[in-house]
KEKE-3310 file (N, C-alpha, C; in steps of 0.2 Angstrom, whole numbers, plus 5000, padded with zeros to 4 digits):
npx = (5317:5312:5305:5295:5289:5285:5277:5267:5261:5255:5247:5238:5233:5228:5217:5211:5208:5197:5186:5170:5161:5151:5144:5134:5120:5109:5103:5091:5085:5093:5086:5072:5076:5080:5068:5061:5068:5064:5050:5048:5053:5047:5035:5039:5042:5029:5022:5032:5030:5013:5017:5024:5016:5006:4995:4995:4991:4979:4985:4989:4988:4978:4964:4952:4942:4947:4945:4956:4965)
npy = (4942:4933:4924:4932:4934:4921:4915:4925:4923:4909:4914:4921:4910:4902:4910:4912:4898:4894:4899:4908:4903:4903:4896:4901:4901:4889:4877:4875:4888:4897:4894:4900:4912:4914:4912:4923:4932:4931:4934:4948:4952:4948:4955:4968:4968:4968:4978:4989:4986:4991:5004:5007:5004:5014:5012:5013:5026:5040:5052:5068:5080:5078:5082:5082:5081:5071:5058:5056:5046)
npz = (5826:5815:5824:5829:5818:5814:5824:5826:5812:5814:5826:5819:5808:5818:5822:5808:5805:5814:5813:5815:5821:5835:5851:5858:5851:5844:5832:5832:5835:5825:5814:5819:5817:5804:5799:5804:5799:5783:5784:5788:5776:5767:5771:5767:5756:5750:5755:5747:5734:5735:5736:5723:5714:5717:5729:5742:5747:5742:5733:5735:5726:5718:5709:5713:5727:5740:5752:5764:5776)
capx = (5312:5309:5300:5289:5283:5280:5272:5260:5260:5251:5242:5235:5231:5223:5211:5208:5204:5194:5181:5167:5157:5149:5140:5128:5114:5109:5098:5082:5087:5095:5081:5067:5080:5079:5060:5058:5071:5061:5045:5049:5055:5041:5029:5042:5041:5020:5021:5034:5023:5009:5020:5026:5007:5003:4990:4995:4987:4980:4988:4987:4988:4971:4958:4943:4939:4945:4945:4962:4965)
capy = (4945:4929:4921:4937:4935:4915:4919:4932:4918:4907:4917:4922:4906:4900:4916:4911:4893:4893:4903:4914:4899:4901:4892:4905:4898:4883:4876:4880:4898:4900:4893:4905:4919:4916:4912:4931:4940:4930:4935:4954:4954:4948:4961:4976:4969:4969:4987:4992:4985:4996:5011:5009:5005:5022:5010:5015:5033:5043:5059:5075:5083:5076:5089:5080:5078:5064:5056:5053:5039)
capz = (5821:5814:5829:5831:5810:5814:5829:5821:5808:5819:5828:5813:5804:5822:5819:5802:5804:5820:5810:5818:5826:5842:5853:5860:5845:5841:5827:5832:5835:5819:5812:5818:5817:5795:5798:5806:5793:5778:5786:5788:5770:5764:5772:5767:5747:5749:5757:5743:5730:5737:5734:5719:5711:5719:5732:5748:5750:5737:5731:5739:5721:5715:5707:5719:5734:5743:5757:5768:5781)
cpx = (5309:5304:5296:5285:5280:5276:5265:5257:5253:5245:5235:5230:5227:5217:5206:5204:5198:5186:5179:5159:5155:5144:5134:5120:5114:5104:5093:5083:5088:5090:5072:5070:5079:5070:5057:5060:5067:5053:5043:5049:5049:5034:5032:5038:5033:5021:5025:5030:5017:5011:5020:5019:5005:4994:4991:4991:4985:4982:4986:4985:4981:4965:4952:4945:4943:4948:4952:4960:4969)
cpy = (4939:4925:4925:4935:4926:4915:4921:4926:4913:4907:4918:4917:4901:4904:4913:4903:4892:4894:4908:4908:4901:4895:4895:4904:4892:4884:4877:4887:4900:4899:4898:4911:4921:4915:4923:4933:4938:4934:4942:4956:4954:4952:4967:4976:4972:4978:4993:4993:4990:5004:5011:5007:5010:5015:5010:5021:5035:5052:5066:5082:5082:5083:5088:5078:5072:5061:5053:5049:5044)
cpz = (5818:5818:5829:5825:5811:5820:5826:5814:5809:5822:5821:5810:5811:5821:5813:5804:5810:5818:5817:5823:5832:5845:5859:5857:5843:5835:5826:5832:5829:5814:5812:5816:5806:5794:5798:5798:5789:5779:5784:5781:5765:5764:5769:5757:5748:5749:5750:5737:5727:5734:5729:5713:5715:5725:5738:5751:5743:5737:5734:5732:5715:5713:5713:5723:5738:5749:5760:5772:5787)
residu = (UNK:UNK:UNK:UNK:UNK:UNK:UNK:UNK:UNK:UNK:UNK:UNK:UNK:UNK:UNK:UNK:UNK:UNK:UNK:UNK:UNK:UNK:UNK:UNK:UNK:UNK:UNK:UNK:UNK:UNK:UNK:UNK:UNK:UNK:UNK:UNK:UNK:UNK:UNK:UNK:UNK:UNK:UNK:UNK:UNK:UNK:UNK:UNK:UNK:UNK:UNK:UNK:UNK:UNK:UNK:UNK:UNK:UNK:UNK:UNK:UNK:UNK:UNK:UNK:UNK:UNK:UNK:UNK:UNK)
# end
């Protein structure tokens, strides 16, 4: 029983130390991959923005007239 719990011990603290490293991406890749997500995030804010200043569409609830898109 005890070689099975240092075993798995082992096992274990190999898992752990190795981390999550691959070698599927290098550094340029990771590099445009945080250019994208930053990209993205910063069109979503703009478009939120929009929303929450009511300047995306105007209201369907308006007394006048007016012109949809």
């Amino acid at each position: 029983m005890r070689k099975i719990m240092i075993a798995a011990l082992v096992l274990t603290m190999g898992f752990v130390l190795s981390g999550c490293q691959t070698m599927t991406r290098d550094s340029e890749q990771q590099i445009q991959k945080y250019s994208r997500v930053s990209d993205m995030n910063r069109r979503m804010l703009a478009e939120d923005v929009d929303a929450i200043m009511l300047l995306d569409e105007p209201s369907s609830l308006s007394w006048w007239h007016t012109r949809r898109r």
